[in-house]
TORKOL-4160 file (C-alpha; in steps of 0.2 Angstrom, whole numbers, padded with zeros to 4 digits, m for minus):
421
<pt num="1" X="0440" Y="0395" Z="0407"/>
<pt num="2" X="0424" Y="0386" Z="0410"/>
<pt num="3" X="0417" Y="0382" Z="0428"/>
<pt num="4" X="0422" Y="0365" Z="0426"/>
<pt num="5" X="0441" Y="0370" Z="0426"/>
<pt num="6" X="0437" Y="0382" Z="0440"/>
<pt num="7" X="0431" Y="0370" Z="0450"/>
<pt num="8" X="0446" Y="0357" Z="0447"/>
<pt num="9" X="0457" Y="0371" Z="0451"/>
<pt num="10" X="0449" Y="0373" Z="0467"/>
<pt num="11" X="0448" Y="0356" Z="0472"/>
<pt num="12" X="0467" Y="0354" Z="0469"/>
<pt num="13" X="0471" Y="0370" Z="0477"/>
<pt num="14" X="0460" Y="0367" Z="0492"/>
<pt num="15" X="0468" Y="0348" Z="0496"/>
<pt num="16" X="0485" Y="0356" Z="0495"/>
<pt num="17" X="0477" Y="0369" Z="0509"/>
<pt num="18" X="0471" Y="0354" Z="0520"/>
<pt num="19" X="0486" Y="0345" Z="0520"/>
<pt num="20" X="0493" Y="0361" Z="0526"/>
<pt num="21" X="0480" Y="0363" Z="0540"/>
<pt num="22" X="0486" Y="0345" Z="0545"/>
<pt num="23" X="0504" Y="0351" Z="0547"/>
<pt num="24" X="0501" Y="0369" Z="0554"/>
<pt num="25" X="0489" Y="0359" Z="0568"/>
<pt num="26" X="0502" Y="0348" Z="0572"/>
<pt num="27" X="0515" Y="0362" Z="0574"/>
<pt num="28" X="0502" Y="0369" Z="0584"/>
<pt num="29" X="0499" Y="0357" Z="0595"/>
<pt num="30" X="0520" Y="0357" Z="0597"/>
<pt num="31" X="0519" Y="0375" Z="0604"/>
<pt num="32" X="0506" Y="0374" Z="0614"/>
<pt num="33" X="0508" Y="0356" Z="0623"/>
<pt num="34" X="0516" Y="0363" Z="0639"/>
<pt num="35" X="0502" Y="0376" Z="0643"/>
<pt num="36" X="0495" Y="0373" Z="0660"/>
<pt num="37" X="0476" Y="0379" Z="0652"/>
<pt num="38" X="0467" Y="0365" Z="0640"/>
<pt num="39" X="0454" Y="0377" Z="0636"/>
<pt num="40" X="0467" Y="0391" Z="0628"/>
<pt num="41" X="0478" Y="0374" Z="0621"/>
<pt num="42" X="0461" Y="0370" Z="0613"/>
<pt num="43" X="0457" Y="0389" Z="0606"/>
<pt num="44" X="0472" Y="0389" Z="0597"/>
<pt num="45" X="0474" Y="0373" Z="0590"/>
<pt num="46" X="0455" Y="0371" Z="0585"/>
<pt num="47" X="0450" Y="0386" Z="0582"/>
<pt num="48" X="0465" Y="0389" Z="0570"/>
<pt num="49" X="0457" Y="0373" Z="0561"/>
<pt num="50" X="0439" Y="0382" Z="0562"/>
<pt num="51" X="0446" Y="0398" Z="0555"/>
<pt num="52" X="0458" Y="0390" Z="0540"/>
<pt num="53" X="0445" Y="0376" Z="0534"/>
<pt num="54" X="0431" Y="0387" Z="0536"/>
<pt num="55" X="0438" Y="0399" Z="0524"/>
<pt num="56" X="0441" Y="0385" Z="0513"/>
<pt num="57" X="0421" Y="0382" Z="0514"/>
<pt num="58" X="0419" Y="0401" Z="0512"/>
<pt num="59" X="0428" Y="0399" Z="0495"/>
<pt num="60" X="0417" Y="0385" Z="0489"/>
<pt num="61" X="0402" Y="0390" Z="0494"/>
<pt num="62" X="0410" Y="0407" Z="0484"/>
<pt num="63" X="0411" Y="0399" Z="0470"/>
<pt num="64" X="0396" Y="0393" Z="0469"/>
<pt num="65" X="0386" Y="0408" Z="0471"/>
<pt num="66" X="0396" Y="0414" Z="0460"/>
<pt num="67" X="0386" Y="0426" Z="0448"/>
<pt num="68" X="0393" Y="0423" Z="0430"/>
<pt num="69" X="0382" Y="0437" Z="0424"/>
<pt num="70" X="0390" Y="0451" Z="0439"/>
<pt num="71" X="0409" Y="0443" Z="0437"/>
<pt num="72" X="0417" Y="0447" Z="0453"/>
<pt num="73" X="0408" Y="0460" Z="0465"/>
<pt num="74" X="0418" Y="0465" Z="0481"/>
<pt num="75" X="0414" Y="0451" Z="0492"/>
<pt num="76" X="0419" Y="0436" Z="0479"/>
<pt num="77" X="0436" Y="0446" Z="0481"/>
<pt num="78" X="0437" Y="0447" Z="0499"/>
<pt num="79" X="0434" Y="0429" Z="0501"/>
<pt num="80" X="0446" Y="0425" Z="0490"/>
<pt num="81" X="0459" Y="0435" Z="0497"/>
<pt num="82" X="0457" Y="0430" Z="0513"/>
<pt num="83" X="0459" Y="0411" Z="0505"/>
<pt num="84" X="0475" Y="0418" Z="0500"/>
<pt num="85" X="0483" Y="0427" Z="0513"/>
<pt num="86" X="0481" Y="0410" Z="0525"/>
<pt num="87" X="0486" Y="0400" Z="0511"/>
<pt num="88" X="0502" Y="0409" Z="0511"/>
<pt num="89" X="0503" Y="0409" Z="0529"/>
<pt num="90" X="0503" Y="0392" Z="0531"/>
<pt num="91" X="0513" Y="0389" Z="0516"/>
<pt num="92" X="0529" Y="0397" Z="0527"/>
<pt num="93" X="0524" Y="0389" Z="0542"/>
<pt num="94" X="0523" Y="0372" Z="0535"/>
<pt num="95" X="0540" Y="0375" Z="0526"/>
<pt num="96" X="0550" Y="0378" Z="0544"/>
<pt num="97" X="0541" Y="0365" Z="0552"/>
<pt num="98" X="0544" Y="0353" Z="0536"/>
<pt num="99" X="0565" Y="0359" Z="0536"/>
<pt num="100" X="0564" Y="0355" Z="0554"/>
<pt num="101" X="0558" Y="0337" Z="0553"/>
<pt num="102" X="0572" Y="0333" Z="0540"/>
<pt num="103" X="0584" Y="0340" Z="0553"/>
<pt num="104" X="0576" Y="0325" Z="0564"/>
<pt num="105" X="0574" Y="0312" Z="0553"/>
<pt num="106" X="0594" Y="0314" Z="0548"/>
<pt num="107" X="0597" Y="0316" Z="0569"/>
<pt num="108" X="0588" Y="0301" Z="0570"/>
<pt num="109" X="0599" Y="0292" Z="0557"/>
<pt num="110" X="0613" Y="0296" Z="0563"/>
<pt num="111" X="0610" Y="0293" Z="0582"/>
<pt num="112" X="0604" Y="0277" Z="0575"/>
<pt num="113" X="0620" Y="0271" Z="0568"/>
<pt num="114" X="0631" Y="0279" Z="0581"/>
<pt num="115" X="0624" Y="0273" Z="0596"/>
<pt num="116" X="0636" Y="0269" Z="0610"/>
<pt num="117" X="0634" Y="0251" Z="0615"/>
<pt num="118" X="0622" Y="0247" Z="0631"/>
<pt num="119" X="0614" Y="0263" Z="0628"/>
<pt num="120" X="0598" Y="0267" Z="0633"/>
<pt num="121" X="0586" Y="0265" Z="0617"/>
<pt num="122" X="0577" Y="0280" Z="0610"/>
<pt num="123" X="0563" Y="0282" Z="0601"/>
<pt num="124" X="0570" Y="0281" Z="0581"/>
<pt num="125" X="0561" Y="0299" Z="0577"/>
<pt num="126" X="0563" Y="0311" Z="0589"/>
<pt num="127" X="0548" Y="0324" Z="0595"/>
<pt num="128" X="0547" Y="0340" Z="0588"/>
<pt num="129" X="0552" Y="0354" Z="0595"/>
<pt num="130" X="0545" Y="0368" Z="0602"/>
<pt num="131" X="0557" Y="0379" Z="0597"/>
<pt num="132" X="0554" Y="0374" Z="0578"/>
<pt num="133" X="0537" Y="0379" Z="0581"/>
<pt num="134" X="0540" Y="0397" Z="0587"/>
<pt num="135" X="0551" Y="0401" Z="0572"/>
<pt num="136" X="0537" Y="0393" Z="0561"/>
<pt num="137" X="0526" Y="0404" Z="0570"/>
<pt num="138" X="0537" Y="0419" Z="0569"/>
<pt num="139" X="0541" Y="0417" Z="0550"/>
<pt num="140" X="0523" Y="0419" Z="0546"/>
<pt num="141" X="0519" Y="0431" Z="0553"/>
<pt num="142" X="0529" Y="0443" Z="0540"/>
<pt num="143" X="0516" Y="0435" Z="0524"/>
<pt num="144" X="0503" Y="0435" Z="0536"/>
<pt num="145" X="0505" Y="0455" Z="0542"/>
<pt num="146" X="0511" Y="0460" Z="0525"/>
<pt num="147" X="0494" Y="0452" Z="0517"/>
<pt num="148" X="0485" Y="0461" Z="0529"/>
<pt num="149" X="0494" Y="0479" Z="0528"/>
<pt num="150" X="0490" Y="0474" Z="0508"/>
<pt num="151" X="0471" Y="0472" Z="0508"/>
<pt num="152" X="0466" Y="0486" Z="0523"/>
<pt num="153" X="0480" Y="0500" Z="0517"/>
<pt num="154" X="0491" Y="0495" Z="0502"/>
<pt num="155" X="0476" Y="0495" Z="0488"/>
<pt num="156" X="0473" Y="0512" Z="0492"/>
<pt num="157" X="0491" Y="0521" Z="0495"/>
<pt num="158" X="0492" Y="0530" Z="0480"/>
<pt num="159" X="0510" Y="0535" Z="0476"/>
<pt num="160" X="0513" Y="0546" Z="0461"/>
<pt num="161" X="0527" Y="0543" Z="0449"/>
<pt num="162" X="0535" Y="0558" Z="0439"/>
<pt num="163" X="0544" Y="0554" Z="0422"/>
<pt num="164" X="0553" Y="0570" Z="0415"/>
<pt num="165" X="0556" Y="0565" Z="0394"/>
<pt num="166" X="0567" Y="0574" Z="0384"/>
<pt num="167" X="0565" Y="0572" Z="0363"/>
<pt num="168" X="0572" Y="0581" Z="0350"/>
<pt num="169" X="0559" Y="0585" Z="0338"/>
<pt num="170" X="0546" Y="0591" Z="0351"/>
<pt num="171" X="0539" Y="0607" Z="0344"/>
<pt num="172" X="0543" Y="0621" Z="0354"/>
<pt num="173" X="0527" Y="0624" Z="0361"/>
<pt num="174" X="0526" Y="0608" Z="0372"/>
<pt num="175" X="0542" Y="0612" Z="0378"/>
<pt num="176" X="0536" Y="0608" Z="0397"/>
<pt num="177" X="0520" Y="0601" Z="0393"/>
<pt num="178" X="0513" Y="0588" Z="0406"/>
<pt num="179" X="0502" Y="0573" Z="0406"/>
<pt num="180" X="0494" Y="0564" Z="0420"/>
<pt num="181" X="0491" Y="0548" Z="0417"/>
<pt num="182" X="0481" Y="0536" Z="0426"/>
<pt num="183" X="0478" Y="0517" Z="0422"/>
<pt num="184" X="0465" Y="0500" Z="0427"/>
<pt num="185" X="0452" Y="0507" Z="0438"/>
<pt num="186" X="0442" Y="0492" Z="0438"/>
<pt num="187" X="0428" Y="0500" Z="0446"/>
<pt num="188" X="0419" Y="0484" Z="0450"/>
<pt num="189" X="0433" Y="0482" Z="0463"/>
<pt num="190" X="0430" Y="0496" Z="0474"/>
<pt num="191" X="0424" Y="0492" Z="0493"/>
<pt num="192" X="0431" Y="0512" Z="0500"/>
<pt num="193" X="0424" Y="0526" Z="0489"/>
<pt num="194" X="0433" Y="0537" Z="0501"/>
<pt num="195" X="0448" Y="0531" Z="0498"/>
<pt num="196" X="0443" Y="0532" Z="0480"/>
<pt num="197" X="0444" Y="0551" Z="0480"/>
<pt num="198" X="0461" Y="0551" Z="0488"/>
<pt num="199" X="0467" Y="0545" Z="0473"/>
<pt num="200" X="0456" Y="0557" Z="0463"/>
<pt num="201" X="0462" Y="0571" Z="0472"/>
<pt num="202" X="0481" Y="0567" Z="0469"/>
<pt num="203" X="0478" Y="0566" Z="0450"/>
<pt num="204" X="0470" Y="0585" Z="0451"/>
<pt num="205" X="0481" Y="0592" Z="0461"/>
<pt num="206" X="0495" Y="0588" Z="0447"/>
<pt num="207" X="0485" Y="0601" Z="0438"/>
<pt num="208" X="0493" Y="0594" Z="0421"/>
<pt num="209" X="0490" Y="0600" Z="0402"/>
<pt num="210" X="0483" Y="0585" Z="0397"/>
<pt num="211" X="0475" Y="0569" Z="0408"/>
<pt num="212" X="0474" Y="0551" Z="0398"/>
<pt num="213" X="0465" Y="0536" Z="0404"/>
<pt num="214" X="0473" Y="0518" Z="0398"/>
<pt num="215" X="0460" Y="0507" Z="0398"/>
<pt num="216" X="0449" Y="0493" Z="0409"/>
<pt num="217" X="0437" Y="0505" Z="0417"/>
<pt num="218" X="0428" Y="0491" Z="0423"/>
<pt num="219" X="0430" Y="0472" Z="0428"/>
<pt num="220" X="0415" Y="0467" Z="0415"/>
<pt num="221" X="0401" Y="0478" Z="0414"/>
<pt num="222" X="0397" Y="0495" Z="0411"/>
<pt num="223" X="0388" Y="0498" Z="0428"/>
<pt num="224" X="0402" Y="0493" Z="0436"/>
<pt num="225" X="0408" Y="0512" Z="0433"/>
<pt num="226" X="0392" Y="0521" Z="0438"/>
<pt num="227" X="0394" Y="0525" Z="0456"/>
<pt num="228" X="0409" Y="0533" Z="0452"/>
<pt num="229" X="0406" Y="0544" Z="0439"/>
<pt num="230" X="0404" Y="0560" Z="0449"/>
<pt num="231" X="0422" Y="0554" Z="0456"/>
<pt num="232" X="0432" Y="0552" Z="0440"/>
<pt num="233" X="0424" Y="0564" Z="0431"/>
<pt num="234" X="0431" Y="0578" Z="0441"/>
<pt num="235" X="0449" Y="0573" Z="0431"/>
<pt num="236" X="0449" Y="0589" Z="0420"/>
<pt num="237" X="0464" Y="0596" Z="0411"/>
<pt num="238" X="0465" Y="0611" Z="0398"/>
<pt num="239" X="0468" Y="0603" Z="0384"/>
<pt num="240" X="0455" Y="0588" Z="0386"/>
<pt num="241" X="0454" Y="0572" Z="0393"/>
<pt num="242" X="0457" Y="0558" Z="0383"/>
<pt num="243" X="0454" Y="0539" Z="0384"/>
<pt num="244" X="0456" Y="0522" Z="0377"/>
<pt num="245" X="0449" Y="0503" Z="0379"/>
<pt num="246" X="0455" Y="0489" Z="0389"/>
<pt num="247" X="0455" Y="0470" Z="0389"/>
<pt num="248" X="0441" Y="0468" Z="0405"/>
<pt num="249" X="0430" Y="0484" Z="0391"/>
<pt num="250" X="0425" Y="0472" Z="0380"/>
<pt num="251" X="0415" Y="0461" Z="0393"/>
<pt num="252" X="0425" Y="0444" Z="0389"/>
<pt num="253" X="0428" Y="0437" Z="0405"/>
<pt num="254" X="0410" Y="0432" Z="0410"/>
<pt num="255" X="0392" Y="0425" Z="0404"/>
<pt num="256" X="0380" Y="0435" Z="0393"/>
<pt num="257" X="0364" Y="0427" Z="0390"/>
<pt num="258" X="0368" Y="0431" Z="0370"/>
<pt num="259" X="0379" Y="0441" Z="0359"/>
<pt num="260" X="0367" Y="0456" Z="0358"/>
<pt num="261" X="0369" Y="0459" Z="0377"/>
<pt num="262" X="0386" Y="0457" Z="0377"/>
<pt num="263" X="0388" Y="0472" Z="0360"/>
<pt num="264" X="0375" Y="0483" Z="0370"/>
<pt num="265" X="0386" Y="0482" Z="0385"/>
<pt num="266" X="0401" Y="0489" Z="0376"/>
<pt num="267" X="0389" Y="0504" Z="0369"/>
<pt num="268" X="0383" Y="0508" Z="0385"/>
<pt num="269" X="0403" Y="0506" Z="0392"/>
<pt num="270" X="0407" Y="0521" Z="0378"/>
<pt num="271" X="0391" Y="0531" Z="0384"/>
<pt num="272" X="0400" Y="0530" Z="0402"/>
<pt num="273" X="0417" Y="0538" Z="0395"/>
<pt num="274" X="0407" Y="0552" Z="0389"/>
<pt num="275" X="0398" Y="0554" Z="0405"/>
<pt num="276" X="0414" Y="0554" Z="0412"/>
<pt num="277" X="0419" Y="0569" Z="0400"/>
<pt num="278" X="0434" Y="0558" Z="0390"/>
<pt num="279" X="0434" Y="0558" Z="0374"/>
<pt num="280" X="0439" Y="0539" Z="0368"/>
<pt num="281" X="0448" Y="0534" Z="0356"/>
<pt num="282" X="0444" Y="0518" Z="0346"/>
<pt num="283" X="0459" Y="0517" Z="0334"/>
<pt num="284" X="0459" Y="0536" Z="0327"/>
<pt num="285" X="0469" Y="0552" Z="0333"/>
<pt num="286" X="0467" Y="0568" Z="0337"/>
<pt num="287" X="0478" Y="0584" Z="0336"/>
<pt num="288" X="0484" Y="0594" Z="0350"/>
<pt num="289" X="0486" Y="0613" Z="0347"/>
<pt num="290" X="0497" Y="0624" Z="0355"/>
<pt num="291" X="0503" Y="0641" Z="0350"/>
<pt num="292" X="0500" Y="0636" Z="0332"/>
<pt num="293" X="0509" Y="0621" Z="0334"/>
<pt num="294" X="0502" Y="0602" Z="0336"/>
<pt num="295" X="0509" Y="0583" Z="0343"/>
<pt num="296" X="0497" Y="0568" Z="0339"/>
<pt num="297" X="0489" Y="0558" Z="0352"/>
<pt num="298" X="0483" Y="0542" Z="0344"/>
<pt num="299" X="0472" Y="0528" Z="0353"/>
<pt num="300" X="0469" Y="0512" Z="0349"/>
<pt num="301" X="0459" Y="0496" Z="0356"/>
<pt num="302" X="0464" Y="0483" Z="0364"/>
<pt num="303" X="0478" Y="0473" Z="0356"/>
<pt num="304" X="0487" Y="0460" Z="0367"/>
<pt num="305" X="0498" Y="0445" Z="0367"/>
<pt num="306" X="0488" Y="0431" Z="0376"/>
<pt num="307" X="0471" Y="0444" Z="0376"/>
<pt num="308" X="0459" Y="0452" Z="0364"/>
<pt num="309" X="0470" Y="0461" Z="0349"/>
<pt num="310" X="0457" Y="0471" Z="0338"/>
<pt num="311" X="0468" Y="0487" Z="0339"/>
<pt num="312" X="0472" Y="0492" Z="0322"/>
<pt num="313" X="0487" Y="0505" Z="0324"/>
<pt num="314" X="0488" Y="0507" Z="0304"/>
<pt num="315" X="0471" Y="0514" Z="0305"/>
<pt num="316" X="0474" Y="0523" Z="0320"/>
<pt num="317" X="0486" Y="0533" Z="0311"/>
<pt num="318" X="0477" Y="0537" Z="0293"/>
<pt num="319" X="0479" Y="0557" Z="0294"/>
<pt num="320" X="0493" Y="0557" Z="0304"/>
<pt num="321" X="0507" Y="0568" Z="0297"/>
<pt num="322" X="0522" Y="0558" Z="0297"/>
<pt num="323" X="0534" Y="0573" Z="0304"/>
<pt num="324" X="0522" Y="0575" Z="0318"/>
<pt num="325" X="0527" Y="0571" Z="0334"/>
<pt num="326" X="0517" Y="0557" Z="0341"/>
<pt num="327" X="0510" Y="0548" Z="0357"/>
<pt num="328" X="0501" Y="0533" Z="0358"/>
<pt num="329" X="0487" Y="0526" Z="0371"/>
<pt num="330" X="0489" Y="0507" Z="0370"/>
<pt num="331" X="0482" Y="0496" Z="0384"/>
<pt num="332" X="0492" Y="0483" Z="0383"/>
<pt num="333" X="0514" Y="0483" Z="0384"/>
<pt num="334" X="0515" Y="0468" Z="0373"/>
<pt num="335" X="0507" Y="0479" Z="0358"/>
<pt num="336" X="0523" Y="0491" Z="0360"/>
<pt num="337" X="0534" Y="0477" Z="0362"/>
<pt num="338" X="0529" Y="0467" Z="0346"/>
<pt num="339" X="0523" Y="0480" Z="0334"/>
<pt num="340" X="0523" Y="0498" Z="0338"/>
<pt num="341" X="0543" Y="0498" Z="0341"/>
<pt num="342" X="0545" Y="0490" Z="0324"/>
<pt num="343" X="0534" Y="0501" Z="0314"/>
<pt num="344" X="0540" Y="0510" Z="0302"/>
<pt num="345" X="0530" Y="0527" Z="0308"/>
<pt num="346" X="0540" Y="0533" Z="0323"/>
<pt num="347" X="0531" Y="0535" Z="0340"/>
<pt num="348" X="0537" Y="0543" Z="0353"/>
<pt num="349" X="0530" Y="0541" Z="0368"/>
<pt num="350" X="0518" Y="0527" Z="0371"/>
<pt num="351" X="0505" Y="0524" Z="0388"/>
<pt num="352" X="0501" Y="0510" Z="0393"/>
<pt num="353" X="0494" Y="0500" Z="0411"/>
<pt num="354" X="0487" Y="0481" Z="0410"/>
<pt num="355" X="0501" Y="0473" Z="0420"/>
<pt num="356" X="0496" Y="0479" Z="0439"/>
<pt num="357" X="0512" Y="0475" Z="0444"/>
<pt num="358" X="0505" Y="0460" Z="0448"/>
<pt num="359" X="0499" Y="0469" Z="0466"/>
<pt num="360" X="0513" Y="0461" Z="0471"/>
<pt num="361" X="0533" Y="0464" Z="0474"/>
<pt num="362" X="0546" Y="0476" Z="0476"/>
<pt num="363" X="0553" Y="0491" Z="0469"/>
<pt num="364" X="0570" Y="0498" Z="0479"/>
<pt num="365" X="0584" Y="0506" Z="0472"/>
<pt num="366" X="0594" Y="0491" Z="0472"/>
<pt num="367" X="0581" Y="0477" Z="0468"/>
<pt num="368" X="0565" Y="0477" Z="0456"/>
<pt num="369" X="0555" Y="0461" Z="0457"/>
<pt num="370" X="0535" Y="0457" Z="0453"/>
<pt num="371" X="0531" Y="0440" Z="0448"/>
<pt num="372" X="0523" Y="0447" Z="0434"/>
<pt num="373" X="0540" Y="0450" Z="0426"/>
<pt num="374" X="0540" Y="0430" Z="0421"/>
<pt num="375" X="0525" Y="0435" Z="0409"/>
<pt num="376" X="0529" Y="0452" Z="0403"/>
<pt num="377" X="0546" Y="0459" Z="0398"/>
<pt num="378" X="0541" Y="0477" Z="0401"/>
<pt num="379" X="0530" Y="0478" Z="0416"/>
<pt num="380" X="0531" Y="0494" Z="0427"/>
<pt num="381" X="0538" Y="0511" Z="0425"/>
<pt num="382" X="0549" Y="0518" Z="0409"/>
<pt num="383" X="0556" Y="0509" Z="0397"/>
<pt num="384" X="0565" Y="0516" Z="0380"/>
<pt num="385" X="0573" Y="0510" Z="0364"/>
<pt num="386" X="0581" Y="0519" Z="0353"/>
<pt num="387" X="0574" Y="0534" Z="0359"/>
<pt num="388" X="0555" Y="0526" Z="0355"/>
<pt num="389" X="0549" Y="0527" Z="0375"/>
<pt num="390" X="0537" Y="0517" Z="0381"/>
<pt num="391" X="0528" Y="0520" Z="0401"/>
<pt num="392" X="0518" Y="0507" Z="0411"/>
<pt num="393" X="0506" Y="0513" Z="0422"/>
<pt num="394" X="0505" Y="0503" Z="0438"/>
<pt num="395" X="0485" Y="0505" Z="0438"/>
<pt num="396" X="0474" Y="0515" Z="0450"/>
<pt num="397" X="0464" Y="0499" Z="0456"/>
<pt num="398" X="0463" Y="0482" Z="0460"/>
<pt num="399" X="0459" Y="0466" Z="0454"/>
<pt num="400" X="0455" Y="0446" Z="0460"/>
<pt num="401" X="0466" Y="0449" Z="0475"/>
<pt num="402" X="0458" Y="0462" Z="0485"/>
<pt num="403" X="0475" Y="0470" Z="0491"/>
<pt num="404" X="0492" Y="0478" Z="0486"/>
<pt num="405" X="0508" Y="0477" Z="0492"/>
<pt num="406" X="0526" Y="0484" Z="0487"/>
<pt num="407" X="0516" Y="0486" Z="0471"/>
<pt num="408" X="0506" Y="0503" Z="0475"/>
<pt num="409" X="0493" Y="0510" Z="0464"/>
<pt num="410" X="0499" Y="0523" Z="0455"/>
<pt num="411" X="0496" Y="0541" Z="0447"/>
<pt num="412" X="0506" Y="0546" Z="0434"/>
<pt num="413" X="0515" Y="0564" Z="0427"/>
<pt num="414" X="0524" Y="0563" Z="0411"/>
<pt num="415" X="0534" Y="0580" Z="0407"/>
<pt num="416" X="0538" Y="0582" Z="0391"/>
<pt num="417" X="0554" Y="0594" Z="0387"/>
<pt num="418" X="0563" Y="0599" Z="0371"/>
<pt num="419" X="0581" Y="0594" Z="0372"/>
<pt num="420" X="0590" Y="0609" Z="0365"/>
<pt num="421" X="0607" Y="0606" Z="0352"/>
């Protein structure tokens, strides 16, 4: 999308913001009426306006330092998120005090019609009440604490998820064999190093066979991934570590001053996997030994619907017996849901991220709900098809909006076991 749509965007998005601010202020001004102090009647209504229109302002003026050569840097998403989280705020407010004023205009239709004769008249719309107000208030402060809890906590609370498979045809040798996957670091996103390592530490202390990395190491650029080489390159496993491309890899999503900047990026993007110690896989496969025996782990680039689709599976698996077992590194779910479960080569067992989760949602044993679902028919967690298995890594970072919530970065542990006749 060019900055011109961006800005449209904006301008729609923050006119729907200021008409909440009008609404929020007059609830306020509801709640806060009967308090004996003007100066703390004043602080709250006024300075709610200073806070919510100035972050507003702080968007814009976010948006128009903008760096299109840097993409998003920590701050751009702070800003953003803090946009976001009043948005929603007030967007819960507005709606309690909005169901309340129906409430009084039909009070006031009815008291209209049904008025006793020589009755005193009363004002056709009734005043709000305050007691509107402090459900308003009270209703938002669940978005309001959960956005918060999101951005200082929930980006970083790392949870790991353990998926035990069973397969017939696994050779015998990889009976109990384990992966550790993890997904989306989007480097560029970081603001905790820290916090960073907690998650680096959960991975290594799985102490798994084999560690596999699903793509977008970055947000845009290659240096993104620089101050945390020393970090991710600690991810060592004993028989390699493994990687693929993501859709943010390929530098897509912002300005290069030409096309030759842009292909030198991606080079020195593969340099950092090698830094990092993985070996990537650009559409190609590599055999795994153990005790003389061997599964196929094939990699291939980005191939999305609605993103960049250059993977070539076909050529990923030129070499490839056709008995061997075989797992797949493919970025994206909608490449598994359109092609690899069709193809006439079986694939066991394919890895892939790209969806977040949206960040957002919830996962209980009785409910399981992300917006994202409305976009992607296979979004988190396991999914199989005629014993064809596809995982969806939750991703280990963060991106745009500078917070999870019910949606927790995730490290993952795949166990594979030989099911016996």
């Amino acid at each position: 999308m060019h900055g011109g749509g961006f800005f449209t965007i904006f301008l729609i998005i923050a006119a729907i913001s200021l008409l909440f601010d009008w609404y929020v202020f007059a609830g306020l001004k509801t709640l806060t009426k009967k308090w004996d102090s003007t100066k703390k009647r004043y602080l709250v209504t006024f300075g709610y306006l200073i806070i919510s229109i100035g972050s507003t302002l702080a968007l814009f003026l976010d948006f128009k330092t903008f760096s299109t050569a840097k993409g998003m840097t920590p701050l751009h998403e702070w800003v953003l998120s803090i946009f976001l989280t009043l948005l929603f705020t007030k967007l819960f407010f507005v709606l309690i005090i909005f169901l309340g004023d129906i409430g009084r205009f039909f009070y006031s239709i009815v008291n209209y019609f049904v008025k006793p004769k020589g009755a005193t008249a009363k004002p056709f719309f009734p005043a709000r009440r305050k007691f509107i107000s402090e459900v308003a208030l009270l209703v938002a402060a669940v978005p309001f604490s959960g956005f918060v809890y999101a951005m200082l906590k929930g980006k970083y609370d790392y949870k790991l998820h353990k998926q035990t498979l069973y397969f017939d045809d696994l050779p015998e040798a990889f009976d109990g064999f384990t992966i550790t996957q993890i997904s989306d670091i989007h480097s560029g996103s970081f603001d905790n190093t820290a916090a960073v390592q907690r998650g680096i530490d959960l991975a290594k202390a799985q102490k798994s066979d084999l560690f596999v990395f699903t793509g977008d190491l970055v947000n845009n650029a290659e240096w993104e991934i620089g101050p945390y080489i020393g970090h991710f390159s600690q991810l060592r496993a004993p028989y390699g570590q493994f990687s693929i491309l993501g859709n943010h890899d390929y530098g897509d999503y912002i300005h290069w001053d030409s096309e030759a900047e842009k292909a030198e990026n991606l080079v020195k993007l593969k340099e950092r996997h090698k830094e990092l110690g993985y070996r990537l896989l650009l559409d190609e496969n590599v055999e795994i030994e153990k005790n003389g025996q061997k599964l196929s782990l094939i990699g291939v680039q980005n191939w999305g619907r609605g993103f960049i689709q250059i993977g070539d599976l076909d050529k990923a698996l030129r070499g490839v017996d056709k008995d061997a077992f075989k797992i797949l590194l493919s970025h994206d779910p909608t490449h598994w849901e359109e092609k690899v479960r069709y193809h006439p080569t079986t694939i066991y067992l394919t890895l892939a991220g790209h969806t977040h989760g949206a960040q957002f949602g919830v996962e209980t044993a009785g409910l399981r709900w992300s917006p994202v679902q409305y976009r992607y028919l296979d979004w988190a967690g396991l999914i199989n098809e005629k014993n064809r298995y596809l995982y969806v890594n939750r991703g280990f970072g963060f991106l745009a909006f500078s917070g999870r919530l019910g949606i927790w970065p995730e490290v993952t542990v795949i166990t594979l076991k030989k099911r016996m006749a």
